[in-house]
C-alpha positions in Angstrom: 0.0 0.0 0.0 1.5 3.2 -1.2 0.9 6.1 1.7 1.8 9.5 1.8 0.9 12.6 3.3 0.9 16.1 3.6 0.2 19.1 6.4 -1.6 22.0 5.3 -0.9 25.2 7.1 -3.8 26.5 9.2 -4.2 29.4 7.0 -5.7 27.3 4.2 -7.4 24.5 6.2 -11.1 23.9 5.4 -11.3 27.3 3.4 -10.1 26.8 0.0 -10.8 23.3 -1.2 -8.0 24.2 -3.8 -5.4 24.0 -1.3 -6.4 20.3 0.0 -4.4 18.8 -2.4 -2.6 16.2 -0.3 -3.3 13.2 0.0 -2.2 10.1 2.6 -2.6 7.0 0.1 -1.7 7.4 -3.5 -3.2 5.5 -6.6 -1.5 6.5 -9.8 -3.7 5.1 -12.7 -0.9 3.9 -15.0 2.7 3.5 -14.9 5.2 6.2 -15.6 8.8 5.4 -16.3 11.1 6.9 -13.8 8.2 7.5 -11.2 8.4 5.6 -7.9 5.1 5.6 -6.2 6.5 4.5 -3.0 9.5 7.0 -3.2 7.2 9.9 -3.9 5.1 8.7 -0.6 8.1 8.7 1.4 9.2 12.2 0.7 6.0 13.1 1.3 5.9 12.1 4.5 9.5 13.6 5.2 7.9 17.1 4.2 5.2 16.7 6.4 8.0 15.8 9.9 10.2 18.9 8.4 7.6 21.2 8.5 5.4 19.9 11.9 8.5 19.7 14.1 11.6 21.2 12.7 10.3 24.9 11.6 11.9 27.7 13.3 8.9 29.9 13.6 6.6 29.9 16.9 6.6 27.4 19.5 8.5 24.0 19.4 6.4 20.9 18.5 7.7 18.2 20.1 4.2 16.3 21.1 1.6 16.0 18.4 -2.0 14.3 17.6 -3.6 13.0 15.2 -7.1 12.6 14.7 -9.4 12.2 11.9 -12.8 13.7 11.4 -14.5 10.4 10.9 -13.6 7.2 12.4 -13.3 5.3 9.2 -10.6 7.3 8.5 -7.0 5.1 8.8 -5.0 7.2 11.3 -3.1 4.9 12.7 -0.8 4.5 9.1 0.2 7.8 9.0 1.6 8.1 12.4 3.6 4.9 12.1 5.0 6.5 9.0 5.8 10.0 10.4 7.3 8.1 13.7 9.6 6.3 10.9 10.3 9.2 9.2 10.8 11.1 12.5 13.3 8.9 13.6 15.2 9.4 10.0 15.6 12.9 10.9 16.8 12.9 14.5 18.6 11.1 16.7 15.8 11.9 20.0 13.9 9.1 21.6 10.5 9.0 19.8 7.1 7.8 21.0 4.2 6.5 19.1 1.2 6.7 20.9 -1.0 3.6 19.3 -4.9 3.2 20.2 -4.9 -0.5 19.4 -3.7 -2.4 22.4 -0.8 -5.4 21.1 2.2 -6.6 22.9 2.9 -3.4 24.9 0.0 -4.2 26.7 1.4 -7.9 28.3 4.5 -5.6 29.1 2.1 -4.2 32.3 1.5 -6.9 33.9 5.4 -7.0 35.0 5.0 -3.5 37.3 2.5 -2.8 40.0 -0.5 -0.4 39.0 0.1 2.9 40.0 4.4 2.6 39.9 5.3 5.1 37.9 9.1 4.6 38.5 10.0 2.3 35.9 9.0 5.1 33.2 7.1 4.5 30.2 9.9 2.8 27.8 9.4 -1.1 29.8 5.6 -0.7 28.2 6.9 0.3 24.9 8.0 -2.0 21.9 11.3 -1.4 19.9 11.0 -0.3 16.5 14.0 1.4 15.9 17.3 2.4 17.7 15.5 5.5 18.6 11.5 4.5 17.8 9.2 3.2 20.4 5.7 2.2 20.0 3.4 2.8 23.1 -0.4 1.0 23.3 -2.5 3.6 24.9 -4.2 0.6 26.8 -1.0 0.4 28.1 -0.5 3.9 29.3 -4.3 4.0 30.8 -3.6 0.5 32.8 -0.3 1.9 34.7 -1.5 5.9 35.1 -2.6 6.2 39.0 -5.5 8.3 37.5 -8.7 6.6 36.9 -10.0 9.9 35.1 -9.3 9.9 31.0 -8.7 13.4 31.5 -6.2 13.6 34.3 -4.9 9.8 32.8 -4.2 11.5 29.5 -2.5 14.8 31.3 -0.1 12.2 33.1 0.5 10.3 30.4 1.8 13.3 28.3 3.6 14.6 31.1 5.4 10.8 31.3 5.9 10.8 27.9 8.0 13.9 27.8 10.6 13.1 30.5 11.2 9.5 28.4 10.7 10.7 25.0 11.6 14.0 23.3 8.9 13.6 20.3 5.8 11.5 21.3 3.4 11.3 17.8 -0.2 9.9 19.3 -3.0 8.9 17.4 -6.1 10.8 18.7 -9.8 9.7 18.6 -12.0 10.7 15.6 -12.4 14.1 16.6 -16.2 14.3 14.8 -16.9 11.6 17.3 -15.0 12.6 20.4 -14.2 15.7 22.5 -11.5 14.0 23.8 -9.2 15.2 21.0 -10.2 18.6 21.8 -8.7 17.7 25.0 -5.4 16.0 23.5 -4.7 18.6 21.1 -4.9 21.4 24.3 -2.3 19.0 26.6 -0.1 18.5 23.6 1.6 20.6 21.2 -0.8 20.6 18.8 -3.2 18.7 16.5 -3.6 17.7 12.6 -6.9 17.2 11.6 -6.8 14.2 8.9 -9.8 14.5 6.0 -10.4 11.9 3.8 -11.0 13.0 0.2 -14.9 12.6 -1.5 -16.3 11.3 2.1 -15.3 14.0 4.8 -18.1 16.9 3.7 -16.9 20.6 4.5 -19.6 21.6 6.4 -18.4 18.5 8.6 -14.6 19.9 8.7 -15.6 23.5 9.5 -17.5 21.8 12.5 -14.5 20.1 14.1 -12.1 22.8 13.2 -14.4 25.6 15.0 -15.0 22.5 18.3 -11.1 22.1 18.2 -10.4 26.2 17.9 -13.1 26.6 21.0 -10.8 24.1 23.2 -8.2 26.5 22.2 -6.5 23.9 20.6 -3.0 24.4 18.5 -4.2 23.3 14.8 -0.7 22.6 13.0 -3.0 21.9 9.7 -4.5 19.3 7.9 -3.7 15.8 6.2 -6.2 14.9 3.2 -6.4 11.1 2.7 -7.3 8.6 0.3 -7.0 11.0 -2.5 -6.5 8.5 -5.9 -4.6 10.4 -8.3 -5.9 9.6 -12.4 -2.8 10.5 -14.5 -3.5 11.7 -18.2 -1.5 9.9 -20.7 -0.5 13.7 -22.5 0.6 14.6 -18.3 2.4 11.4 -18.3 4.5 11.9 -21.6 5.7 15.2 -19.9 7.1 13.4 -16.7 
């Protein structure tokens, strides 16, 4: 499966339907010489780190979410593939925050509830030198909160003294306040659309709900796009 993505400043998100032009799975109809699918995905996805957490304007992203607007939407792709990218282009410890509970979660069962001192790392799986994969499950069954506000608050804050970039994936945000919530305690939120299913009056909703939580909106990721190729475009490639 060919993925790639793209981040939207917040200037254009929802208001120009010109400017979503990005999309998180690509579907070339037709092959074109000299064109690598999978290559073009990749650098994609390397735009998209570059501009989210190593820009030199405003305030440093080192903590982001991601949530779609529906929950069909795949969400949990793209962050794999930005943690993977992420770790390409630094040499930090990286988290990625997973919602579906795997091996990370047989990991708890080795340290009392509520014993924060062994850190979050002993819950997480290896992916890379410097990648880590963390099931939220995980995270919930060890925080001494019972609260998924106050759990999520100390979870963050755990995250940052083990990991300097922590890339969670966030509930469907048309679903869910609780990303409203996330995208407050982190460093800010992308909103991910998916192309001829998320309707605008639909994206304008969750961006307002997300702006009213005072929530840091880094931009937008359009998935699912499908990309037909002319054959007079492709003799030009």
């Amino acid at each position: 499966m060919s993925m790639h993505a793209d981040v939207l400043p917040r200037s254009g998100l929802i208001d120009s339907a010109a400017n979503i032009a990005a999309p998180a799975r690509a579907r070339a109809c037709g092959v074109v010489q000299g064109w690598d699918p999978e290559n073009f995905a990749r650098e994609q996805i390397r735009g998209l780190v570059r501009r989210v957490f190593f820009t030199n304007s405003g305030e440093p992203v080192k903590q982001v979410v991601f949530s779609a607007a529906e929950s069909t939407t795949d969400v949990r792709d793209i962050c794999l593939q930005v943690g993977h990218a992420l770790a390409l282009e630094t040499s930090a410890e990286i988290a990625i925050v997973s919602r579906n509970s795997g091996p990370e979660r047989a990991a708890v069962a080795r340290y009392p509830r509520h014993s924060g001192s062994a850190g979050i790392k002993p819950l997480s799986t290896r992916l890379e030198t410097n990648l880590w994969r963390v099931a939220e499950s995980a995270l919930r069954e060890l925080c001494p909160e019972p609260a998924k506000d106050l759990c999520w608050r100390w979870a963050l804050a755990e995250l940052r003294k083990d990991f300097e970039y922590a890339v969670v994936q966030g509930p469907a945000a048309g679903l869910s306040s609780e990303s409203g919530f996330l995208g407050q305690l982190a460093d800010g939120i992308i909103l991910v659309l998916e192309a001829h299913s998320t309707r605008r009056a639909t994206a304008r909703k969750i961006k307002e709900m997300l702006e009213g939580t005072q929530s840091r909106i880094l931009g937008t990721v359009l998935s699912e796009r499908a990309f037909p190729i002319p054959e007079k475009i492709y003799q030009r490639l």
